[in-house]
MARVO-349162 format. One record per residue: residue in three letters; chain; x, y, z of N, C-alpha, C, O in turn. Coordinates in nm, 3 decimals. Layout:
N
+------+-----+---------+---------+---------+---------+---------+---------+---------+---------+---------+---------+---------+---------+
: type : mol :    n_px :    n_py :    n_pz :   ca_px :   ca_py :   ca_pz :    c_px :    c_py :    c_pz :    o_px :    o_py :    o_pz :
+------+-----+---------+---------+---------+---------+---------+---------+---------+---------+---------+---------+---------+---------+
:  ala :   A :       X :       Y :       Z :       X :       Y :       Z :       X :       Y :       Z :       X :       Y :       Z :
...
+------+-----+---------+---------+---------+---------+---------+---------+---------+---------+---------+---------+---------+---------+
***
This chain:
120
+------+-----+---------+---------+---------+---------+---------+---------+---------+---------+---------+---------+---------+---------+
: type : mol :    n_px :    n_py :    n_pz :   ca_px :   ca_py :   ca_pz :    c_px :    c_py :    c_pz :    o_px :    o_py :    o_pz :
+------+-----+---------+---------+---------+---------+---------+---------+---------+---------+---------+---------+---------+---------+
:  unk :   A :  -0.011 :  -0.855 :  -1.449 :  -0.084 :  -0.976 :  -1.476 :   0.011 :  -1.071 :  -1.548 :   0.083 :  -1.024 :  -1.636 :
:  unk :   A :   0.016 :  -1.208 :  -1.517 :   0.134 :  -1.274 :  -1.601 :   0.038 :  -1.403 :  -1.675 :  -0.070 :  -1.461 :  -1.664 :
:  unk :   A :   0.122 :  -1.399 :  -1.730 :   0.076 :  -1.464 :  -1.880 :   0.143 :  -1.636 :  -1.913 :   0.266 :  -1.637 :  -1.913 :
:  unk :   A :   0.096 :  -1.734 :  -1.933 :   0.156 :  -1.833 :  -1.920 :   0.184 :  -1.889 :  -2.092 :   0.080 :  -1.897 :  -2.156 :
:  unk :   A :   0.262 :  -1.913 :  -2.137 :   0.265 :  -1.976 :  -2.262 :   0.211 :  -2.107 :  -2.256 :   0.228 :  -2.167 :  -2.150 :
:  unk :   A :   0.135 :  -2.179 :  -2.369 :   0.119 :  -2.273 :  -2.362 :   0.203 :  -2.358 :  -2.438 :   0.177 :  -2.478 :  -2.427 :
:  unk :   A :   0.300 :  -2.326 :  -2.513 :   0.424 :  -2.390 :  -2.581 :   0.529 :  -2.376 :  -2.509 :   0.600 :  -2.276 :  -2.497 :
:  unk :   A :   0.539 :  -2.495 :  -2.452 :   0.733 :  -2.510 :  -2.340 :   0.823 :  -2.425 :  -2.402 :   0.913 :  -2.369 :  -2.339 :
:  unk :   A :   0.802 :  -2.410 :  -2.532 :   0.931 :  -2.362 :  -2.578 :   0.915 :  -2.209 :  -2.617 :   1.011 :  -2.153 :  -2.668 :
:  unk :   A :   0.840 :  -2.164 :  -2.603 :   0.759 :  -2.065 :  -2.681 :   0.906 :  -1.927 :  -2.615 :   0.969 :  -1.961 :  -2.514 :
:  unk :   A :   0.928 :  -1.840 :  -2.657 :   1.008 :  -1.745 :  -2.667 :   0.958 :  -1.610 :  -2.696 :   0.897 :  -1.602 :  -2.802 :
:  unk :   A :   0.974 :  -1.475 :  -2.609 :   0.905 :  -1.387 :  -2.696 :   0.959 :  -1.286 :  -2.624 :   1.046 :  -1.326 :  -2.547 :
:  unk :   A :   0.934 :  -1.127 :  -2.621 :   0.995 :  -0.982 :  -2.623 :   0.876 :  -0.957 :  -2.498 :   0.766 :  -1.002 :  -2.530 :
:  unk :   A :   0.879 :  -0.913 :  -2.402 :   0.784 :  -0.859 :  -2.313 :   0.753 :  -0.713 :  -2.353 :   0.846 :  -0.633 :  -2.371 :
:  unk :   A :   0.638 :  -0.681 :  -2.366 :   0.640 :  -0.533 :  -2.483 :   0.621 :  -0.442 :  -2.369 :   0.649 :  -0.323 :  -2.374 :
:  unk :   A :   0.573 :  -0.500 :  -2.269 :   0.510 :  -0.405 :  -2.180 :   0.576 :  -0.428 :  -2.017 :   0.522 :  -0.418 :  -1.907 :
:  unk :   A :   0.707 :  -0.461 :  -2.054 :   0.784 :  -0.457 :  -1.888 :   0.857 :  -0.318 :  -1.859 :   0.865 :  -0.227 :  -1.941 :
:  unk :   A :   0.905 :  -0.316 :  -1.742 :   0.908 :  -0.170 :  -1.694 :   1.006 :  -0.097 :  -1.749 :   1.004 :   0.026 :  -1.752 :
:  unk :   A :   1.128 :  -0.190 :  -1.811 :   1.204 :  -0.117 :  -1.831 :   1.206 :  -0.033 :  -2.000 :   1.291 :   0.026 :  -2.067 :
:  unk :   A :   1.090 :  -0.062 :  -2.011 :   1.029 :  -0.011 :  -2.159 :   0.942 :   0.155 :  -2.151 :   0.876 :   0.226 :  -2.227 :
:  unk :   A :   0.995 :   0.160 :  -1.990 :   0.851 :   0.328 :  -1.976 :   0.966 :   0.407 :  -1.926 :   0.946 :   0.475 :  -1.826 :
:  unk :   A :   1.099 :   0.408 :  -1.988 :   1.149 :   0.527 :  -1.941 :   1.138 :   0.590 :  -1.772 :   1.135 :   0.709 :  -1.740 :
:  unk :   A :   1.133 :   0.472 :  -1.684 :   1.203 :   0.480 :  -1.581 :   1.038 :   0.542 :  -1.489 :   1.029 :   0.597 :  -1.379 :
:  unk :   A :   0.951 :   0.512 :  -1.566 :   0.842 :   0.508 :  -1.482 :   0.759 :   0.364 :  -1.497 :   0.775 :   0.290 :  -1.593 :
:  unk :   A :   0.680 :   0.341 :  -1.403 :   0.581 :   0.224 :  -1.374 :   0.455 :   0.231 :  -1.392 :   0.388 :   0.326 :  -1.350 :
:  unk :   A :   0.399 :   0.117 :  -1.467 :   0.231 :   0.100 :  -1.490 :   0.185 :   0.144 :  -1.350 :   0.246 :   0.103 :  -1.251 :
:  unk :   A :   0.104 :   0.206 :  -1.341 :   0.011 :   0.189 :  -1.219 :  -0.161 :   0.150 :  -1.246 :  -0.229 :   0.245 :  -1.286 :
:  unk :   A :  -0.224 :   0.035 :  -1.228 :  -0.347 :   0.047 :  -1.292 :  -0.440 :   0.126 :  -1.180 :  -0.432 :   0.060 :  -1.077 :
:  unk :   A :  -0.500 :   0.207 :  -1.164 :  -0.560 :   0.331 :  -1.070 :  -0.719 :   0.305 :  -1.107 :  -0.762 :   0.326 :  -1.220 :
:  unk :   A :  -0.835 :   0.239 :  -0.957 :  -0.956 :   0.256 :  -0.977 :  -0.989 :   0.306 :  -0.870 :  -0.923 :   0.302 :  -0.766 :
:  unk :   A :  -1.146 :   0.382 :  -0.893 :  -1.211 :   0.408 :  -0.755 :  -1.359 :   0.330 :  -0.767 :  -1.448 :   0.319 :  -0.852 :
:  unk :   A :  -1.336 :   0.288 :  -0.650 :  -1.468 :   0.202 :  -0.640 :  -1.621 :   0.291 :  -0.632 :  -1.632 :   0.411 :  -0.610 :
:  unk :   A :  -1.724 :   0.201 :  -0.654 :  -1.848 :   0.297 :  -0.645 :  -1.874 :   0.420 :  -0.720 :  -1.947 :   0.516 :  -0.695 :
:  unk :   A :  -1.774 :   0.383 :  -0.845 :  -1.779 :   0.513 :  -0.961 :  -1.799 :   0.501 :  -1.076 :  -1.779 :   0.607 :  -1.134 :
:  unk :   A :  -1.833 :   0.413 :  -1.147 :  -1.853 :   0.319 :  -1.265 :  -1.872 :   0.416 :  -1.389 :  -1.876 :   0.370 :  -1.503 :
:  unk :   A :  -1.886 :   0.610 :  -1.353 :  -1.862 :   0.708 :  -1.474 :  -1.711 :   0.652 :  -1.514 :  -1.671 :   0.689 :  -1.624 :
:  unk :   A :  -1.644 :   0.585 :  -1.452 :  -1.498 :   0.580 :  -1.521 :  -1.525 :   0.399 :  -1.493 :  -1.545 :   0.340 :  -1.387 :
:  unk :   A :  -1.518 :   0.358 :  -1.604 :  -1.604 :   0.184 :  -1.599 :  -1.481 :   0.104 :  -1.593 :  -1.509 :  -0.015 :  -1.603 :
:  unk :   A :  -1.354 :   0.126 :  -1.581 :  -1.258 :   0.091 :  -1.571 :  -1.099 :   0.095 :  -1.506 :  -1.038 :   0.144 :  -1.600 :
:  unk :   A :  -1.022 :   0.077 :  -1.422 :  -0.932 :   0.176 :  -1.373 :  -0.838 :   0.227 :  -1.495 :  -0.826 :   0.166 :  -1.601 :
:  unk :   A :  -0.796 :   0.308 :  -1.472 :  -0.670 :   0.379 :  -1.556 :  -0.530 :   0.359 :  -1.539 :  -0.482 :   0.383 :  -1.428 :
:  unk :   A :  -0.460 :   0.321 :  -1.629 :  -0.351 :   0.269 :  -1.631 :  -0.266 :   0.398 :  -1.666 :  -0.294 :   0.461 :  -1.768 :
:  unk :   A :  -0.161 :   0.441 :  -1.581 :  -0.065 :   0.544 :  -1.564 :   0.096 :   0.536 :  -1.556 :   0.161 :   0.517 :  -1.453 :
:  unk :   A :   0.141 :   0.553 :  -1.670 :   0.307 :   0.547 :  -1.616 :   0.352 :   0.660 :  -1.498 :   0.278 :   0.758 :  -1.492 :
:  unk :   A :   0.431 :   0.656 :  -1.432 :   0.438 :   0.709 :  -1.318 :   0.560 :   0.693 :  -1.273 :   0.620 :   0.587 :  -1.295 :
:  unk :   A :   0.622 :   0.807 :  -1.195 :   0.801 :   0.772 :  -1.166 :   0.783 :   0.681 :  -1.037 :   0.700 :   0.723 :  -0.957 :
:  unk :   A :   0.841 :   0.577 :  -1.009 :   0.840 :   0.567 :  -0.892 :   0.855 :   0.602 :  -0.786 :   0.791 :   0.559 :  -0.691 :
:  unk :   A :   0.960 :   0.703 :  -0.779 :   1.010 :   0.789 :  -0.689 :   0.917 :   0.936 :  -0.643 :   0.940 :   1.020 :  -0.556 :
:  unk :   A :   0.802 :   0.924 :  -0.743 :   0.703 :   0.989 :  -0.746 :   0.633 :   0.995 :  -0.562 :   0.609 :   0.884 :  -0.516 :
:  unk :   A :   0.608 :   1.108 :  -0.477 :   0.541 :   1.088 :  -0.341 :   0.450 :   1.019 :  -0.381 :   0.436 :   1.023 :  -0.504 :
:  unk :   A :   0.356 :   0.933 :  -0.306 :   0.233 :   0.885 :  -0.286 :   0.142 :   1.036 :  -0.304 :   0.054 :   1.065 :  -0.385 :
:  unk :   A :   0.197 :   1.107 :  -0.201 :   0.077 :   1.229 :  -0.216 :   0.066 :   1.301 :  -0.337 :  -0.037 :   1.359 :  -0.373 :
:  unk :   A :   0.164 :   1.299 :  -0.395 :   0.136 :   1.409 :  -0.527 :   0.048 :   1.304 :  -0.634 :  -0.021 :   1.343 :  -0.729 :
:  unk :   A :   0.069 :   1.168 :  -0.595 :  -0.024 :   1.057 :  -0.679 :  -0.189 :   1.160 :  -0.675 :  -0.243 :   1.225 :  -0.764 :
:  unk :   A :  -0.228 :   1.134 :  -0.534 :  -0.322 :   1.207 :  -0.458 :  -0.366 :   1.368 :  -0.532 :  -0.460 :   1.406 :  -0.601 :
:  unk :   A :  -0.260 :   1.426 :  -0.483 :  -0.277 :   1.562 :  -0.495 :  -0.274 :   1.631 :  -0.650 :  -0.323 :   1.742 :  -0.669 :
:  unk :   A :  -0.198 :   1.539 :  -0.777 :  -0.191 :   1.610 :  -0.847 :  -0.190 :   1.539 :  -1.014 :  -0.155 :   1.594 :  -1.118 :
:  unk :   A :  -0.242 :   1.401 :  -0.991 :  -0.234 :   1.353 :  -1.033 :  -0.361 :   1.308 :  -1.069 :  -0.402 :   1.302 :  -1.185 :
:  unk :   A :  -0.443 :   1.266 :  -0.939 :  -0.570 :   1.187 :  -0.967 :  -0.675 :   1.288 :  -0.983 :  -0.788 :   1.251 :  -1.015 :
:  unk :   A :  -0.643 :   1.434 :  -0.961 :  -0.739 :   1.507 :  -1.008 :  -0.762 :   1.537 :  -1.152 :  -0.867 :   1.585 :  -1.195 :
:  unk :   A :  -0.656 :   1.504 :  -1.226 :  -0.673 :   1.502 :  -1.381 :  -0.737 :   1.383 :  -1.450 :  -0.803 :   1.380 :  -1.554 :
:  unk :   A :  -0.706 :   1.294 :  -1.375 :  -0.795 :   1.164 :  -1.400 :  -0.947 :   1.201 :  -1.394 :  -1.020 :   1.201 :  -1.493 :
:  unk :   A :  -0.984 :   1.231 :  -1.276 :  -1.135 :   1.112 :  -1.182 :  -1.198 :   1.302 :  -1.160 :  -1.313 :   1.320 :  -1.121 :
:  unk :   A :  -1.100 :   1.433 :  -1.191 :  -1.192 :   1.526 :  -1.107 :  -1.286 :   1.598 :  -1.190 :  -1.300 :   1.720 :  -1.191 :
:  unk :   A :  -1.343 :   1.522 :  -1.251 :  -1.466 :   1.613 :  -1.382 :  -1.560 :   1.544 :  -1.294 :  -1.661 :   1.615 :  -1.289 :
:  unk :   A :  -1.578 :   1.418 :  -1.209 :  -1.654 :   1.354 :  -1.147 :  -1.753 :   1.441 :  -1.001 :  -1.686 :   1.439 :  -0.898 :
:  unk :   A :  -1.853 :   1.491 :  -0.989 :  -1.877 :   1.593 :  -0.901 :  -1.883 :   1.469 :  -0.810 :  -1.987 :   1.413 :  -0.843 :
:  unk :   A :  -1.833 :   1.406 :  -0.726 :  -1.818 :   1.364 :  -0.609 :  -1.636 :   1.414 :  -0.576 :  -1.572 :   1.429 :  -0.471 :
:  unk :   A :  -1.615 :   1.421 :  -0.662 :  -1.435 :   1.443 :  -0.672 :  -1.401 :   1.481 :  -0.561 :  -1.350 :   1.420 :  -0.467 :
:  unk :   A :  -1.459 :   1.670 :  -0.585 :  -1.440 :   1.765 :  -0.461 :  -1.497 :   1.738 :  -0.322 :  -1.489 :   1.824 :  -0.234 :
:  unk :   A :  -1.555 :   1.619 :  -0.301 :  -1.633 :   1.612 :  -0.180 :  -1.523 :   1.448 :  -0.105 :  -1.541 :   1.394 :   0.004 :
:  unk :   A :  -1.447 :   1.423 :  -0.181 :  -1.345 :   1.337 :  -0.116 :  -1.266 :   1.394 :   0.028 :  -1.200 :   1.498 :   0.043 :
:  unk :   A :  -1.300 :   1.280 :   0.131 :  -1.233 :   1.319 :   0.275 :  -1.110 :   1.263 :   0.260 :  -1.115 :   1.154 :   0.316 :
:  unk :   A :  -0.989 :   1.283 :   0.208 :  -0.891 :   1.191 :   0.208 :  -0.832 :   1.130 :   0.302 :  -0.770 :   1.032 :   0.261 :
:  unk :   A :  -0.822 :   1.159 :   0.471 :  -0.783 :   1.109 :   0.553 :  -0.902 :   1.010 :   0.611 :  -0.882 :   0.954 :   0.718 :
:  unk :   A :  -1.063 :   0.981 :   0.519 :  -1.082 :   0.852 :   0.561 :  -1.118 :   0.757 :   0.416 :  -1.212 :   0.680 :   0.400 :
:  unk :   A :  -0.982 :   0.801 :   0.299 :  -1.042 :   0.706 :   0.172 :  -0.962 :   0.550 :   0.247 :  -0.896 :   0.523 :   0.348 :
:  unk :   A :  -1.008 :   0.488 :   0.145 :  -0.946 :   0.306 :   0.198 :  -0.921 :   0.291 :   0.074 :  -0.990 :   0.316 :  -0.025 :
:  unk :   A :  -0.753 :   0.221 :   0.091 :  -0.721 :   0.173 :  -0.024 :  -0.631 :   0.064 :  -0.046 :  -0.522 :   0.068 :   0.010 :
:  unk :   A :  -0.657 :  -0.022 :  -0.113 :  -0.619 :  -0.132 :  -0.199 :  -0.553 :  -0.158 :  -0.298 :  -0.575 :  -0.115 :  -0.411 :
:  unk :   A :  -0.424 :  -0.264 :  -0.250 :  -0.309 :  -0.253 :  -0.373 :  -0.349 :  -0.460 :  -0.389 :  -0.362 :  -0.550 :  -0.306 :
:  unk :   A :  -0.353 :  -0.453 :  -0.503 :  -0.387 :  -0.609 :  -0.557 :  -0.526 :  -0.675 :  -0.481 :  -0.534 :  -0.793 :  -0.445 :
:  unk :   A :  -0.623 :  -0.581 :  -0.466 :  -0.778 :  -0.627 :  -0.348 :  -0.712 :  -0.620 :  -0.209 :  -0.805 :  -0.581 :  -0.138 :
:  unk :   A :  -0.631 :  -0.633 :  -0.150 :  -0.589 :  -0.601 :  -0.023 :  -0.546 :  -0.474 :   0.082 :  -0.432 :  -0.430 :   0.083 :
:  unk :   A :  -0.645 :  -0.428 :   0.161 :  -0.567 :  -0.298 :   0.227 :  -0.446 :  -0.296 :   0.268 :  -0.378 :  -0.382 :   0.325 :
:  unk :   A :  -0.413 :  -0.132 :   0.217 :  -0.293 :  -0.094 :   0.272 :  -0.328 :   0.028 :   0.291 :  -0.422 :   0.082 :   0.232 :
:  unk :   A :  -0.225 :   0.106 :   0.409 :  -0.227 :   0.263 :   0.442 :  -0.116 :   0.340 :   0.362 :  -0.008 :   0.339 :   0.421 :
:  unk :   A :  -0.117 :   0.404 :   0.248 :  -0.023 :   0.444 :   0.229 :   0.031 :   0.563 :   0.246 :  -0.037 :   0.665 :   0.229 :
:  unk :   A :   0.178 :   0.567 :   0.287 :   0.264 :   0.712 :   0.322 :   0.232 :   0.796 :   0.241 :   0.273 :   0.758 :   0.131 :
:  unk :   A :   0.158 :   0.933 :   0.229 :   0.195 :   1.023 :   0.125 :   0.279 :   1.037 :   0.128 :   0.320 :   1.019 :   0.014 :
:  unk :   A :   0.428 :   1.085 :   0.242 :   0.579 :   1.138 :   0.199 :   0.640 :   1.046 :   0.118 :   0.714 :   1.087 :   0.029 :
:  unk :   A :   0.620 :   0.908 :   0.135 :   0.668 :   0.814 :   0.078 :   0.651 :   0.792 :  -0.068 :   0.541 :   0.801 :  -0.122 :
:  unk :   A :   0.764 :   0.762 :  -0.133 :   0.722 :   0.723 :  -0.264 :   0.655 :   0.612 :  -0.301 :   0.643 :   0.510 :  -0.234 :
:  unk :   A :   0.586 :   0.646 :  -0.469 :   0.506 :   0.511 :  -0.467 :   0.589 :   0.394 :  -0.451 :   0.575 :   0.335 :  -0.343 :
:  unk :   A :   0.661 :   0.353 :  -0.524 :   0.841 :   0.267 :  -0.480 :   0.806 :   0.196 :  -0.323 :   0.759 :   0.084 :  -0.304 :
:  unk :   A :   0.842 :   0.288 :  -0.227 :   0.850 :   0.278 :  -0.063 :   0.751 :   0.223 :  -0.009 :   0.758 :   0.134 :   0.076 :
:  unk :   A :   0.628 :   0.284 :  -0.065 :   0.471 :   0.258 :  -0.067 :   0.414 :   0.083 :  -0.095 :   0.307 :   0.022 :  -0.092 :
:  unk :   A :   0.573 :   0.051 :  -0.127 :   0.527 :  -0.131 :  -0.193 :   0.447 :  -0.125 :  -0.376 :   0.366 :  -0.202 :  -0.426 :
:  unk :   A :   0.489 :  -0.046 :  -0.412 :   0.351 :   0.002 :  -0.540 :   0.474 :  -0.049 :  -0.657 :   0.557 :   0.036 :  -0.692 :
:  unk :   A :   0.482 :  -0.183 :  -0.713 :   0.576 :  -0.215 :  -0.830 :   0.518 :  -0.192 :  -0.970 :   0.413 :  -0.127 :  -0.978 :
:  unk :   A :   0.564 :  -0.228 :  -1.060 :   0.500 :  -0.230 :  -1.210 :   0.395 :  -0.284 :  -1.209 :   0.388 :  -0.392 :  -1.151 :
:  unk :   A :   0.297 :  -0.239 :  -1.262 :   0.156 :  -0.300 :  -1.281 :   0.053 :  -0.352 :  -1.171 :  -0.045 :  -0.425 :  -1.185 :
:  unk :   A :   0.112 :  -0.283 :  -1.043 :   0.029 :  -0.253 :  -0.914 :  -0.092 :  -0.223 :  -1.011 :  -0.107 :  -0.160 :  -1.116 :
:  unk :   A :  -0.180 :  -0.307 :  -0.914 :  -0.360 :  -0.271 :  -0.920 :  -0.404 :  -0.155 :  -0.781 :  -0.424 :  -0.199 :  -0.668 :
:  unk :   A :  -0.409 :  -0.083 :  -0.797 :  -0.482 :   0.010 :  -0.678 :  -0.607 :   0.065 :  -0.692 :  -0.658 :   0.104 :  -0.797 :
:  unk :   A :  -0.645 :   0.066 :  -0.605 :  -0.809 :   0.141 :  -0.630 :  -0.792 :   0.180 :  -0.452 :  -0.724 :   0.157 :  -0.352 :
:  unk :   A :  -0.904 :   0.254 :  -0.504 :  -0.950 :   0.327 :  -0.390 :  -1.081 :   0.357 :  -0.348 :  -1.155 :   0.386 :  -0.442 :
:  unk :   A :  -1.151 :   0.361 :  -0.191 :  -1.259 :   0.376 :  -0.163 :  -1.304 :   0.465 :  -0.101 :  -1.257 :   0.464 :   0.013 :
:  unk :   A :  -1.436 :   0.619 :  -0.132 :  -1.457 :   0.720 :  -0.079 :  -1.544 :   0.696 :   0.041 :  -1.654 :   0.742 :   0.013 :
:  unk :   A :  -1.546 :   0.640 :   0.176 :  -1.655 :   0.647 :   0.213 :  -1.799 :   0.749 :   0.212 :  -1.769 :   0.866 :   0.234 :
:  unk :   A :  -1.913 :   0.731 :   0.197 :  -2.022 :   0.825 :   0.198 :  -2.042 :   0.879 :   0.051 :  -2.138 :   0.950 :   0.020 :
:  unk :   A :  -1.950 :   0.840 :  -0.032 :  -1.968 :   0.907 :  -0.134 :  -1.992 :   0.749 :  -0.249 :  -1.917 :   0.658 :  -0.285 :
:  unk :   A :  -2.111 :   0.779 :  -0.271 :  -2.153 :   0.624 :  -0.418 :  -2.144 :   0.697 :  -0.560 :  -2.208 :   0.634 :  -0.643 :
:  unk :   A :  -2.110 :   0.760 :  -0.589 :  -2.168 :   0.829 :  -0.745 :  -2.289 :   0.925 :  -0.762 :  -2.350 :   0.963 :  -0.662 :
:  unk :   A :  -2.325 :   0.965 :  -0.881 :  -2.387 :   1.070 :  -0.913 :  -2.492 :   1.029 :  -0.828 :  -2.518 :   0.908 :  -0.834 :
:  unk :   A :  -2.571 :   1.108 :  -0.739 :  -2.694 :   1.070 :  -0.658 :  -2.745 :   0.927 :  -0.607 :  -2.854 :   0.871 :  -0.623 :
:  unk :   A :  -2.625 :   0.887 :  -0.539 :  -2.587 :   0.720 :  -0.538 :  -2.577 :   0.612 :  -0.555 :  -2.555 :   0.512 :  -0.486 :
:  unk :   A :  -2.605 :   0.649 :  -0.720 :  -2.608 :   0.588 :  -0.868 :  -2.448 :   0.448 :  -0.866 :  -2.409 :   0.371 :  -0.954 :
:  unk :   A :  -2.412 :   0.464 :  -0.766 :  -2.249 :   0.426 :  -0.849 :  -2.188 :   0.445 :  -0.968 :  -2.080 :   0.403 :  -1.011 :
:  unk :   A :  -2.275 :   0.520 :  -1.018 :  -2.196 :   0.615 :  -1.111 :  -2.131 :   0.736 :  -1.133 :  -2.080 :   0.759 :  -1.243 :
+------+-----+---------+---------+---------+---------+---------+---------+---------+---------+---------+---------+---------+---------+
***
């Protein structure tokens, strides 16, 4: 998200640019139609990191206390980097994947709304 000064002259330290995470990247991470997590989660992350292990080993520590978790079809979630679809490579890294510092991603389960289709 960028930030505009309102003083022309204004000068300052970026606290939160990439090269401040030890060689990993913000990722902000939501799933839609899940509102038990009312916010996405923001994750440093290697870039070089696969897409799939994002998937596989990553987002289950996040989002998998959620009982829709285990009922995710992953070859038909839809997902979104800045509100716009994209398909992304699991072999591919997030990097390769187009996924820079402070990528917005979320993701969508079809068939699945939240606790008893609560969106929650």
């Amino acid at each position: 998200m960028s930030v505009v000064a309102l003083a022309p002259d204004y000068t300052g330290t970026v606290a939160d640019s990439e090269d401040r995470f030890h060689g990993n990247r913000l990722l902000y991470i939501g799933w839609d139609d899940h509102l038990l997590f009312c916010s996405p989660v923001c994750l440093p992350l290697p870039a070089a990191m696969p897409f799939g292990a994002l998937q596989s080993d990553v987002l289950p520590g996040v989002y998998g206390s959620h009982p829709d978790f285990e009922k995710i079809d992953w070859s038909r979630t839809q997902w979104f980097d800045s509100g716009k679809p994209f398909t992304p490579d699991p072999a591919k890294s997030l990097a390769d994947n187009g996924l820079v510092h402070k990528s917005a991603i979320r993701f969508r389960t079809p068939g699945l709304k939240g606790i008893k289709g609560s969106s929650s």
